[in-house]
C-alpha positions as CSV (number, residue, x, y, z in Angstrom):
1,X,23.5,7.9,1.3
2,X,23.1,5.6,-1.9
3,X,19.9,5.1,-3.7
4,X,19.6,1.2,-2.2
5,X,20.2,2.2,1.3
6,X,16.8,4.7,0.9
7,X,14.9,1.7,-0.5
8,X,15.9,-0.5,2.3
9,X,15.2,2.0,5.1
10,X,11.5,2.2,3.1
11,X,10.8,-1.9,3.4
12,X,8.1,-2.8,5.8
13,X,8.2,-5.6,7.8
14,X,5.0,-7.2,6.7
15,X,2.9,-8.5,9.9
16,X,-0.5,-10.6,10.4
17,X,-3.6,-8.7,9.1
18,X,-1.8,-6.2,6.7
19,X,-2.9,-8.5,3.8
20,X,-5.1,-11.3,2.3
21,X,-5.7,-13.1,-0.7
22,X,-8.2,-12.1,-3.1
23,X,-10.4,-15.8,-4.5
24,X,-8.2,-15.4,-7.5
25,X,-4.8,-15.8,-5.4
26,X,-3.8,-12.3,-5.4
27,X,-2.6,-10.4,-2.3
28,X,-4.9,-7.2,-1.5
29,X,-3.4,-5.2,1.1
30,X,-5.4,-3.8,4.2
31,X,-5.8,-0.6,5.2
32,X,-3.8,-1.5,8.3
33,X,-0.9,-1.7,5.7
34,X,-1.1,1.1,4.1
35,X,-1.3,3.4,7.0
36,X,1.6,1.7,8.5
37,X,3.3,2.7,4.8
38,X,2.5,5.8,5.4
39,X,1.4,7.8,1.7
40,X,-0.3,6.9,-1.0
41,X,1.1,4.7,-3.9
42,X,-1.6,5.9,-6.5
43,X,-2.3,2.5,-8.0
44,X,-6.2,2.4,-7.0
45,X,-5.7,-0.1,-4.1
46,X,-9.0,-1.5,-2.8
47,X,-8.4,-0.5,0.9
48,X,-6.6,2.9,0.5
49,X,-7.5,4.8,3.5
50,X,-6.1,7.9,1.9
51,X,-9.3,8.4,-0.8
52,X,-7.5,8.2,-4.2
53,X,-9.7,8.0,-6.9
54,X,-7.9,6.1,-9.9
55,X,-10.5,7.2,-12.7
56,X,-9.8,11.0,-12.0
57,X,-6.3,10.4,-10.3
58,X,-7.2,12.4,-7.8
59,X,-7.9,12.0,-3.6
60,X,-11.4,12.1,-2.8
């Protein structure tokens, strides 16, 4: 299997509720989203249900 076909089989549909936009127009994902992702991305979302901590790059 080729590199693209992995990243395609990773795309989530995105559905009503697994985001909204922040007052300054960006789009903040839920925590509905990210468990439907499945693993942690390490980028210090706001609504990570899986407790990383970007300041000590660690899960709480």
């Amino acid at each position: 299997m080729s590199i693209f076909q992995d990243l395609i089989k990773k795309i989530i549909p995105i559905e009503e509720g697994d985001y909204y936009l922040s007052p300054e127009g960006y789009k903040v994902f839920t925590e509905q989203y990210h468990r439907k992702r499945g693993y942690c991305c390490e980028s210090g979302c706001r609504h990570c249900p899986y407790g990383y901590d970007r300041k000590t790059n660690r899960k709480r």
